[in-house]
VODOZA-396010 format. One line per field, with one value per residue: residue in three letters; x, y, z of N, C-alpha, C in turn. Coordinates in steps of 0.1 Angstrom, whole numbers, plus 5000, padded with zeros to 4 digits. Each point is the difference from the previous one (the first is absolute). Example, Ala and Ser with C-alpha at 12.3 -4.5 7.8 and 13.67 -1.06 7.14 Angstrom:
// VODOZA-396010
r <- c(ALA	SER)
nx <- c(5132	4996)
ny <- c(4943	5011)
nz <- c(5078	4993)
cax <- c(4991	5009)
cay <- c(5012	5011)
caz <- c(5000	5000)
cx <- c(5009	4992)
cy <- c(5012	5011)
cz <- c(5000	5008)
//
This chain:
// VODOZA-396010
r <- c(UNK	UNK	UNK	UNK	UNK	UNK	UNK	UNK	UNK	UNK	UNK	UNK	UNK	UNK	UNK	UNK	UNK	UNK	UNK	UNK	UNK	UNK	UNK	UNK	UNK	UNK	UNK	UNK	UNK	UNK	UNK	UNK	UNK	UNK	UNK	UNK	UNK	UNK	UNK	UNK	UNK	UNK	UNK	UNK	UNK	UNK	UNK	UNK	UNK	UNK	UNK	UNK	UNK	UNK	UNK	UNK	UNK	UNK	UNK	UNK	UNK	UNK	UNK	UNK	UNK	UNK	UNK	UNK	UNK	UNK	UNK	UNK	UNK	UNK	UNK	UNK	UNK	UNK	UNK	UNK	UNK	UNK	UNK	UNK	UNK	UNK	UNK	UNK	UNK	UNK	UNK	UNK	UNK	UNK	UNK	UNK	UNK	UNK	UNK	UNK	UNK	UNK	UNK	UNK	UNK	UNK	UNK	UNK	UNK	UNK	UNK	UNK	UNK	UNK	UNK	UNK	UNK	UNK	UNK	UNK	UNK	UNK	UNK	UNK	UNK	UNK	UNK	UNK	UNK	UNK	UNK	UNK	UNK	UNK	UNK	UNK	UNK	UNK	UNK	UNK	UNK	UNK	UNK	UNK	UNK	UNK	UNK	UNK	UNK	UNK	UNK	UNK	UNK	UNK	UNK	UNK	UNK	UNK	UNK	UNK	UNK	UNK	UNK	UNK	UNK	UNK	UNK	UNK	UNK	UNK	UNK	UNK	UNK	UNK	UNK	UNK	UNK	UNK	UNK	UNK	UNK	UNK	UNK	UNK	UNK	UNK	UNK	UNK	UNK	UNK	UNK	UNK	UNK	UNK	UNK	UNK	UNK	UNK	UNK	UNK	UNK	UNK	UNK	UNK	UNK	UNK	UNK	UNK	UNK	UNK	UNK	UNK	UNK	UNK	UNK	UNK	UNK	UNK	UNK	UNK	UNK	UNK	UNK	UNK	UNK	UNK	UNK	UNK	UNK	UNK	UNK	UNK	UNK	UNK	UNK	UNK	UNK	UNK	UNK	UNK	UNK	UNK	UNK	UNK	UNK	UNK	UNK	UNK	UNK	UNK	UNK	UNK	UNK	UNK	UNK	UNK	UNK	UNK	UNK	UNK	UNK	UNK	UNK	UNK	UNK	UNK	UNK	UNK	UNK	UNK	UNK	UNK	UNK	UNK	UNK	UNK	UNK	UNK	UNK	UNK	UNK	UNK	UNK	UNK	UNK	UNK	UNK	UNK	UNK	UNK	UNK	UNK	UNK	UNK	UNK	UNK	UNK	UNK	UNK	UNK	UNK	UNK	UNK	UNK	UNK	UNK	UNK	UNK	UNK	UNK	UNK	UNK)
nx <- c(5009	4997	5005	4990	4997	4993	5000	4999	5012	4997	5006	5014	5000	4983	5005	5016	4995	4996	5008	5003	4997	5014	4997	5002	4995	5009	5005	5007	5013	5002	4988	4985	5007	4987	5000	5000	4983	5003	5008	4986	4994	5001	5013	4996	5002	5002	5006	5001	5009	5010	5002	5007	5000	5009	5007	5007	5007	5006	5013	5009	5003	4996	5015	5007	5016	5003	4996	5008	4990	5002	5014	4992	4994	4994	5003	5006	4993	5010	5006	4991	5001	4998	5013	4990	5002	4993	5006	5007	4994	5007	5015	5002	4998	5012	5010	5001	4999	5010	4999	4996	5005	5010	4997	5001	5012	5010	4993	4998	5005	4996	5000	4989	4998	4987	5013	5003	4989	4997	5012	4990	4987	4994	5004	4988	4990	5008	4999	4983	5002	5008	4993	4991	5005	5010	4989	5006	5004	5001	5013	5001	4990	5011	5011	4995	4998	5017	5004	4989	5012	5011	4997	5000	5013	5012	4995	4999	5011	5007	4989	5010	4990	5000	4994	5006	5007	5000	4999	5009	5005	5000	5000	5009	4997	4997	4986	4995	5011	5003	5001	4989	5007	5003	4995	5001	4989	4997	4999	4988	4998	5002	4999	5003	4997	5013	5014	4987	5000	5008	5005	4993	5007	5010	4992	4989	5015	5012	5011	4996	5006	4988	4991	4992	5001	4989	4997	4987	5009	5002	4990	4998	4997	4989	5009	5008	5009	4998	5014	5009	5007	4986	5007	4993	4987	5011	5006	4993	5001	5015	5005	4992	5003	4992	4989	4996	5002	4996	4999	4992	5003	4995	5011	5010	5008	4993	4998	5015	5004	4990	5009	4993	5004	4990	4998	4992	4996	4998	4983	5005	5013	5006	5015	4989	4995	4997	5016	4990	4993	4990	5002	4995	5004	5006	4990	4996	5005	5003	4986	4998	5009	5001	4997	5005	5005	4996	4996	4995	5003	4997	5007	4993	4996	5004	5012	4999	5009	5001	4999	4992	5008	5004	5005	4997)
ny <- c(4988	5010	5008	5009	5013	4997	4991	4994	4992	4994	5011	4997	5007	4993	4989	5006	5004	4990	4994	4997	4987	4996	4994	4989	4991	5011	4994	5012	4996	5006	5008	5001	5015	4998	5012	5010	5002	4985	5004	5006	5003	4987	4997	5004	4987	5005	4986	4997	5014	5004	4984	5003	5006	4992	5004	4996	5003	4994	4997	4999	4985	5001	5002	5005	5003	5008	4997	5004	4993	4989	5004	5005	5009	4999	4987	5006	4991	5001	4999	5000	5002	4990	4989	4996	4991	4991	4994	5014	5002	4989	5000	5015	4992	4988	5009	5010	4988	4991	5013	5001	4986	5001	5019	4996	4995	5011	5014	5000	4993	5005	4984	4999	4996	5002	5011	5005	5003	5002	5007	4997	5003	5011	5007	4996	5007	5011	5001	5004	5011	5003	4997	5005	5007	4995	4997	4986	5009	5002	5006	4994	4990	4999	5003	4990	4989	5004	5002	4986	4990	5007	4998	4991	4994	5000	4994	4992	4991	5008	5009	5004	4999	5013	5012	5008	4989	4997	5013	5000	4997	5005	5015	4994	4994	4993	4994	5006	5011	4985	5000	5000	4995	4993	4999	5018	4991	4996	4987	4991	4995	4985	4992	4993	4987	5002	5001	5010	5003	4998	4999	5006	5005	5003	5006	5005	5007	4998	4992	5008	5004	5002	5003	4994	5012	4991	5010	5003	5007	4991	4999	5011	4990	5001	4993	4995	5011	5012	4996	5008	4998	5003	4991	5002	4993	5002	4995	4994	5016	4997	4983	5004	5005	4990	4999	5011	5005	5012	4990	4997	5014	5007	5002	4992	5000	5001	4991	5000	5008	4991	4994	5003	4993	4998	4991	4992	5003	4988	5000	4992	5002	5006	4996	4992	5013	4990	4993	4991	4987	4996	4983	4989	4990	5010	5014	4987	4997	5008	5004	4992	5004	5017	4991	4994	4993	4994	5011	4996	5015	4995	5009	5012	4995	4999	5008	5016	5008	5013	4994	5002	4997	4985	5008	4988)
nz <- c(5000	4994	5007	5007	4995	5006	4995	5011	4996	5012	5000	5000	4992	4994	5007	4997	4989	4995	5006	4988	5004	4999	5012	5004	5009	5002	4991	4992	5002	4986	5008	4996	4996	4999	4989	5012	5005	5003	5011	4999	4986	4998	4991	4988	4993	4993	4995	5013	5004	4985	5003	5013	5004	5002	5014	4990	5002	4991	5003	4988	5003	4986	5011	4993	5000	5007	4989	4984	4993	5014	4991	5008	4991	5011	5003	5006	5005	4996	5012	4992	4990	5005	4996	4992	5009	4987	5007	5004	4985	4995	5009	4995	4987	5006	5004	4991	4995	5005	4997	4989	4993	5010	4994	4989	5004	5007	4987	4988	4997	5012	5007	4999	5006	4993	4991	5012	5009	4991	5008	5013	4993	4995	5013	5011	4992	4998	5006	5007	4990	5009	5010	4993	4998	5013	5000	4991	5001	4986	4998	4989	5009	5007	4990	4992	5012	5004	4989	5007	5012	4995	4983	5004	5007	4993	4991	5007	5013	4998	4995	5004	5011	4994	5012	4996	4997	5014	5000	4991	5004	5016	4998	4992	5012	4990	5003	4987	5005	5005	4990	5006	5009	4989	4996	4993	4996	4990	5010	4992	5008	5004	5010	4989	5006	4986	5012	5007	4993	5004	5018	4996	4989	5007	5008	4990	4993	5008	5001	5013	5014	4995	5009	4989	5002	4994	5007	5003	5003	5012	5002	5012	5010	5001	5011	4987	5006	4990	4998	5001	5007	4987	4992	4994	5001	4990	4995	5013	5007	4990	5015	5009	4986	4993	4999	5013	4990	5000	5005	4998	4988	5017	4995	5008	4995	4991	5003	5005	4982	4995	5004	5011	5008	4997	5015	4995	5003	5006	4994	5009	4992	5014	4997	5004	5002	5005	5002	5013	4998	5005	4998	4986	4999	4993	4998	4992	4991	4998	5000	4993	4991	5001	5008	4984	5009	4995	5006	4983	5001	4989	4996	4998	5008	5013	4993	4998	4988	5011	4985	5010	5010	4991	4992	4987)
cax <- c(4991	5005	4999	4996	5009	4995	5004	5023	5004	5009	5015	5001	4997	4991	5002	5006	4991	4987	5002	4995	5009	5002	5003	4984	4986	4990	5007	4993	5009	4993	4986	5000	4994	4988	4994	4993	4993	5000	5013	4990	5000	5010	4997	4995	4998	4994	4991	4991	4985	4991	4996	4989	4991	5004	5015	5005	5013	5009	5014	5003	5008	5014	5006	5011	5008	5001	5013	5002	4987	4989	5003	4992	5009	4998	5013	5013	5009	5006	5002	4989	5004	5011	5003	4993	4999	4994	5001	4997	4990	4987	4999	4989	4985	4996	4998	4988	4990	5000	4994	4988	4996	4999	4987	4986	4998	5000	4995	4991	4994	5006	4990	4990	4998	4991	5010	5005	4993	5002	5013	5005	4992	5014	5014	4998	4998	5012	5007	4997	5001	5017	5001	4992	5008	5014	5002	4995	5003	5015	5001	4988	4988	4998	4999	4986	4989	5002	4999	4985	4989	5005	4991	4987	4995	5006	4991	4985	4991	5007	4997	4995	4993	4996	4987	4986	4992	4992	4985	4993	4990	4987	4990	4993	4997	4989	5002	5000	5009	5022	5008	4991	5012	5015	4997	4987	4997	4993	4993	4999	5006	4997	5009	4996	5003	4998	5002	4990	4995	5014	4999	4985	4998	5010	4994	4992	5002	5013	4994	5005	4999	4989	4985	4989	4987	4992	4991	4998	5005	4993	4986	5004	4987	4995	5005	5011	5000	5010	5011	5003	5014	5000	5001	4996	5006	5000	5002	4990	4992	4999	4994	4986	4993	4991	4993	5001	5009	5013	5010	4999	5009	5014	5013	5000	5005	4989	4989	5008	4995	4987	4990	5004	5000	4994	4994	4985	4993	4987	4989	4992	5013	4997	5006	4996	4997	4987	5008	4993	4983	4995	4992	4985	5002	5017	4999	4988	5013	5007	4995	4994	5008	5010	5005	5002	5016	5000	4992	5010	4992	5006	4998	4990	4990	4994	4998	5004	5004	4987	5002	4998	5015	5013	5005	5005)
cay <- c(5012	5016	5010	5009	5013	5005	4986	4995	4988	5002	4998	5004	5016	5010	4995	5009	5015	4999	4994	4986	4991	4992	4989	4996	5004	5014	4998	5006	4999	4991	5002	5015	5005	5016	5010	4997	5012	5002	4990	4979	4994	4994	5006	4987	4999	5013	4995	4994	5008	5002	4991	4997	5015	5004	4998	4986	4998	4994	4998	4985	4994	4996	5008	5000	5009	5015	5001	5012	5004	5006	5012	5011	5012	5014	4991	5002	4988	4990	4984	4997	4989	4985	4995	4990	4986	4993	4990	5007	5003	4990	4999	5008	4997	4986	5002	5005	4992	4992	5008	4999	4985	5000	5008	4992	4985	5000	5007	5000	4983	4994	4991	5004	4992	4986	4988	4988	4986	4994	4995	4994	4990	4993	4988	4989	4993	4995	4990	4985	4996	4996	4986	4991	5003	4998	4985	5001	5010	5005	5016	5009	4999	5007	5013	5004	4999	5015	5014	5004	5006	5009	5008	4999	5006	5018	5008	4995	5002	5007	5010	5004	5011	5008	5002	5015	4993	4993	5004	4999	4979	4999	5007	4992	4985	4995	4989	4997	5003	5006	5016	5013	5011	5001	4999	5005	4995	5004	4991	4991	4987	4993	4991	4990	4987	4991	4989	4986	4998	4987	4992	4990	4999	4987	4991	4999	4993	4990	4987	5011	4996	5013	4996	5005	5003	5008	5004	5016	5003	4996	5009	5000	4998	5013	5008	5004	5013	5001	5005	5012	4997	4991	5002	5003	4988	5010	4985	4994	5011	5002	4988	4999	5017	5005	4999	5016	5007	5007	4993	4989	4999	5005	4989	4998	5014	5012	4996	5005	5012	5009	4993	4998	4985	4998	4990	5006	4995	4992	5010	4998	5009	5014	5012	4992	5010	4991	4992	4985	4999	4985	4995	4995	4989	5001	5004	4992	4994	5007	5004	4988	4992	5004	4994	4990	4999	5000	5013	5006	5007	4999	5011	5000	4987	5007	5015	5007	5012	5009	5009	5011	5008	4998	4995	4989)
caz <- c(5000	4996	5007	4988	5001	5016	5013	4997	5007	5013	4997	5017	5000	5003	5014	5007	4997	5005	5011	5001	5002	4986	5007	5008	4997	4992	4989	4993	4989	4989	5000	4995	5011	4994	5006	5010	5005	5014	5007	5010	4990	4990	4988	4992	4982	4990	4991	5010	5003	4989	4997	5010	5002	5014	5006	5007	5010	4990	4993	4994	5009	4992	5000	4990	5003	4985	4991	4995	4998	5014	5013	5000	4995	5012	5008	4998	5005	4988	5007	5002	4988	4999	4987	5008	4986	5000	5007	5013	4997	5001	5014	5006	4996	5007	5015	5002	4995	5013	5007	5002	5004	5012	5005	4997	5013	5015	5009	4990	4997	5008	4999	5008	5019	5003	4993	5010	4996	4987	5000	5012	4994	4987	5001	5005	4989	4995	5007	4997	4989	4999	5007	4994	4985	5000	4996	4984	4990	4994	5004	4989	5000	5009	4994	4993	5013	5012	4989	4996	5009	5004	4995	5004	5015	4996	4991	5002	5015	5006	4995	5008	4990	5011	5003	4986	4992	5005	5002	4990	4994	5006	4993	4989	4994	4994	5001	4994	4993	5007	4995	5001	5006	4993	4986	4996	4991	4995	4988	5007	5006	5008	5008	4990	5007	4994	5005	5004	4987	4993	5001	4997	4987	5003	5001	4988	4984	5000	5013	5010	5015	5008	4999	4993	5005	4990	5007	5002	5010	5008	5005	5009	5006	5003	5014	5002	4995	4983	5007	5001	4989	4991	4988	4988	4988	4987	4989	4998	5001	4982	4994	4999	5000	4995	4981	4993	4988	5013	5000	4988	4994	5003	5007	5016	5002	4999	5014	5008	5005	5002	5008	5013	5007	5012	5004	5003	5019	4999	5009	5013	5008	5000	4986	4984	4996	4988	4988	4994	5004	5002	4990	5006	5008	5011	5011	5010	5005	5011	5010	5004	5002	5010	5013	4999	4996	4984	4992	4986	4990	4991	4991	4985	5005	5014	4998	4989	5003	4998	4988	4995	5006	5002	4986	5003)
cx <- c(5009	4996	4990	5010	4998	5007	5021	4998	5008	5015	5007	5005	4991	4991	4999	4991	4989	4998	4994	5012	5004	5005	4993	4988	4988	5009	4991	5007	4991	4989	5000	4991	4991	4999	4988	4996	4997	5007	4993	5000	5007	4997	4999	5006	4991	4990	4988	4986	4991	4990	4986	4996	5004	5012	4999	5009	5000	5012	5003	5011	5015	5008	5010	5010	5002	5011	4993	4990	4989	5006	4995	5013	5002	5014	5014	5010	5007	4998	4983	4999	5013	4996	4988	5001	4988	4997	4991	4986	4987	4998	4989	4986	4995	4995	4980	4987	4998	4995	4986	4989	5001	4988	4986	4996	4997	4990	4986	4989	5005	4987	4993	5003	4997	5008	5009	4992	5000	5014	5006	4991	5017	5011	4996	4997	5016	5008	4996	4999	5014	5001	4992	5008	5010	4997	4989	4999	5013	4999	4993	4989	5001	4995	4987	4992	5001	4993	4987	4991	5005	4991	4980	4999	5003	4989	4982	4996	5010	5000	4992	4997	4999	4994	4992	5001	4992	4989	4995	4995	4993	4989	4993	5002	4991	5007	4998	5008	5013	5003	4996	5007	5010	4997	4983	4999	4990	4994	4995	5010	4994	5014	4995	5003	5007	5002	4993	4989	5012	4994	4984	5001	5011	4993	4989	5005	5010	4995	5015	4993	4991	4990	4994	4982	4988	4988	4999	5012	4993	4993	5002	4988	4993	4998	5017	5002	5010	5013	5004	5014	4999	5006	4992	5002	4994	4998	4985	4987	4998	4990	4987	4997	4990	5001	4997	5004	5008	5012	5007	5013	5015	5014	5000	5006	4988	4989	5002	5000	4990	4984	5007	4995	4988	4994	4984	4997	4988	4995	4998	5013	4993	5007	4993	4996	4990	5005	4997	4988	4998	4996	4985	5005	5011	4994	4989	5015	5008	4994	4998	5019	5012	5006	5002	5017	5004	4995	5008	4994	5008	4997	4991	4994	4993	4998	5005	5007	4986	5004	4995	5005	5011	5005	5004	5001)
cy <- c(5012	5005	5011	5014	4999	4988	4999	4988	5005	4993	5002	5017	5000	4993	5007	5014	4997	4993	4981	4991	4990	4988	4993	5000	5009	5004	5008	5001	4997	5001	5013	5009	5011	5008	4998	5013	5001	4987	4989	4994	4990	5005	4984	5003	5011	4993	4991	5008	5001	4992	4994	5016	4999	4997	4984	4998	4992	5003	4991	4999	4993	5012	4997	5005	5009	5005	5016	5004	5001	5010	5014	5011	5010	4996	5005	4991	4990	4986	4997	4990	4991	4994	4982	4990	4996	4989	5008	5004	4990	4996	5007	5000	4990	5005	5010	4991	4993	5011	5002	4991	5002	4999	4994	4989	4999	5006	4999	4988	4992	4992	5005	4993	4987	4989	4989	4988	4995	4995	4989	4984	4994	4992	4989	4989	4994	4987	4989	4991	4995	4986	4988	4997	4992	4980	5002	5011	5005	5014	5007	4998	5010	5016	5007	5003	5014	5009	4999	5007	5013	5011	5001	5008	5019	5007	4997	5000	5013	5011	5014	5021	5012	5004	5005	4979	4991	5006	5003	4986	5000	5004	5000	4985	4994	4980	4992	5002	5006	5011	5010	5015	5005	5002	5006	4997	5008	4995	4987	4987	4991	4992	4987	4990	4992	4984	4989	4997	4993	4992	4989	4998	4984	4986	4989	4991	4995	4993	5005	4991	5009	4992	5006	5001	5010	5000	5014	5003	4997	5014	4999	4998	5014	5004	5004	5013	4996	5002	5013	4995	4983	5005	4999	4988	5006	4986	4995	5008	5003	4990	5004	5014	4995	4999	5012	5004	5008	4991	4987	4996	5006	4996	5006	5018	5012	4994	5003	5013	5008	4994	4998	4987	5007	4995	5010	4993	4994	5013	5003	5007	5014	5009	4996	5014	5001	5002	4993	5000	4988	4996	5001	4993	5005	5001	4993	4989	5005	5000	4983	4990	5005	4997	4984	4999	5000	5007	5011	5007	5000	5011	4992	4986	5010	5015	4999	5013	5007	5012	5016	5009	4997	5002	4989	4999)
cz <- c(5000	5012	4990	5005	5017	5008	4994	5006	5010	5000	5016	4999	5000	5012	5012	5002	5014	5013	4999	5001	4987	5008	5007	4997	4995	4991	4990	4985	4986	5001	4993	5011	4994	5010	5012	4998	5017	5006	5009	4989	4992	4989	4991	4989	4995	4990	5009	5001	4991	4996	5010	5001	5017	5007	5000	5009	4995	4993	4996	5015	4993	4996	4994	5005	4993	4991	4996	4997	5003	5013	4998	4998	5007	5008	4998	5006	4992	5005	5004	4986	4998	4989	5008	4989	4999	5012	5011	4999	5003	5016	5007	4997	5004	5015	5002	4994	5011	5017	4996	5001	5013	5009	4997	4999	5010	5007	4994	5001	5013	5008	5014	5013	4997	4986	5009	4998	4985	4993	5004	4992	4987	5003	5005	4984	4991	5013	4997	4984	4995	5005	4986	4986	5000	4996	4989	4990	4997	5001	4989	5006	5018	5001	4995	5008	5007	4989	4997	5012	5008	4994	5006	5018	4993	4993	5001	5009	5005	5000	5012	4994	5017	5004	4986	4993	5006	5002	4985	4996	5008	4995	4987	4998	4997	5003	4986	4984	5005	4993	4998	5008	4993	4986	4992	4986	4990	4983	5009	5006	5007	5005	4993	5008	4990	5001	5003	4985	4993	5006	5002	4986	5002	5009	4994	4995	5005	5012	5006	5009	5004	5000	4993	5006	4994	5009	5008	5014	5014	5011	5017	5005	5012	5010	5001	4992	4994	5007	4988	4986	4992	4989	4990	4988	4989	4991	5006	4993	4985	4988	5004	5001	4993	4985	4990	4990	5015	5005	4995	4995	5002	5003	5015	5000	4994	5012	5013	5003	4996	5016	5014	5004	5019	5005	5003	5015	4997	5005	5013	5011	5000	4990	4987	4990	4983	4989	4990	5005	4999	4985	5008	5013	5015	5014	5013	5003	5014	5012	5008	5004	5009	5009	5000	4998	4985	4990	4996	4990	4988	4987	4984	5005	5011	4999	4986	5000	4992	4990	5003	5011	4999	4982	4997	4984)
//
């Protein structure tokens, strides 16, 4: 960077002028020094303010030694310009890089509190992964094993985040879209199950180790409550959508995401919010068979969904 007409490189004459130090810690040697309107003030890059519209307190930190053409012309100090080698050159640009890596390791990107515990997790994991490794495996396959799971505890389980981001995933979490914190969208998406659409297509058509099971997803009897964390059977919920043109002819991925997965409530539950309704038969059923150990309301036989609140 140029000095403009108003700023000098600090030489040890214009050091001297001004009372700054060219040793130590408040090493001023090789900085530039702007014009000031006022002595609380730092002064800044000329091209910074213009740029931001305001005092950065910002100086470059790569100081050079001052030869002929960074010695300010105001300087009457001869012994302020030395003959500098290349070597001396690159010394002084190794030493001020390794200064500022320093700073924004040490001070910058420095690991929160609650990274102990997560450190303290990693190394038990590496141990115990040191003990398992040392019989039957060669050092290629040893290797491969540390460099996987080093990547997985480093970059997957190890991620430690700070307060402004933990309240940001708090405040926007959605249970039905992880990346809803991290990521603004703006086009459609769904969370596609393809896996489990393999693996029943592998089940079907190859002779695989799975049970083949062609029947409605099993029905909870009518004193036990719905539990809370089900998953969602998508692949059975595709197999019996129905005869409809609407979905009929949809693949698993346009049904996925045009259609939500929800359990209707026999009639007779209080969230049932007249989901559903009795057949002819369901509801003399019920009434008459409720208190039989073996009493099974079976969907489109005993009830029905009630077309004219639920879309179907």
């Amino acid at each position: 960077m140029n000095p403009t007409n108003n700023d000098c490189w600090v030489c040890p004459g214009i050091a001297q002028e001004h009372g700054l130090r060219v040793s130590g810690r408040r090493n001023a040697l090789g900085s530039i020094l702007p014009r000031r309107n006022c002595k609380w003030i730092n002064g800044t890059a000329p091209a910074f303010t213009v740029a931001f519209g305001f005092n950065t307190d910002i100086s470059p930190n790569d100081r050079l030694p001052i030869i002929k053409e960074t010695h300010e012309a105001s300087c009457i100090r001869s012994s302020c310009v030395k003959d500098i080698s290349q070597g001396e050159i690159a010394r002084v640009e190794s030493r001020a890089q390794l200064d500022t890596d320093g700073y924004f390791a040490g001070y910058m990107v420095k690991a929160q509190p609650v990274g102990n515990y997560e450190l303290r997790k990693c190394l038990n994991g590496m141990s115990v992964l040191r003990d398992r490794i040392k019989v039957a495996m060669t050092p290629g396959d040893q290797t491969r094993v540390v460099v996987g799971r080093m990547a997985i505890d480093l970059e997957l389980k190890g991620i430690l985040r700070g307060a402004p981001e933990m309240f940001n995933l708090s405040v926007h979490m959605r249970e039905e879209d992880s990346l809803f914190q991290e990521c603004i969208r703006t086009f459609m998406e769904v969370s596609f199950p393809g896996m489990a659409f393999l693996n029943k297509l592998e089940s079907e058509t190859k002779d695989v180790n799975m049970e083949i099971v062609r029947a409605v997803p099993k029905i909870r009897g009518p004193r036990s409550r719905p539990r809370k964390q089900t998953s969602v059977p998508y692949v059975e919920a595709y197999g019996y959508r129905g005869q409809s043109p609407e979905v009929l002819y949809l693949s698993p991925y346009e049904f996925s995401m045009l259609y939500h997965i929800k359990r209707v409530p026999e009639p007779f539950r209080k969230y049932c919010n007249s989901w559903s309704e009795w057949t002819d038969k369901g509801e003399k059923y019920y009434n008459d068979s409720r208190h039989s150990n073996d009493f099974m309301l079976i969907p489109g036989e005993h009830y029905k969904v009630n077309a004219d609140v639920v879309e179907v």
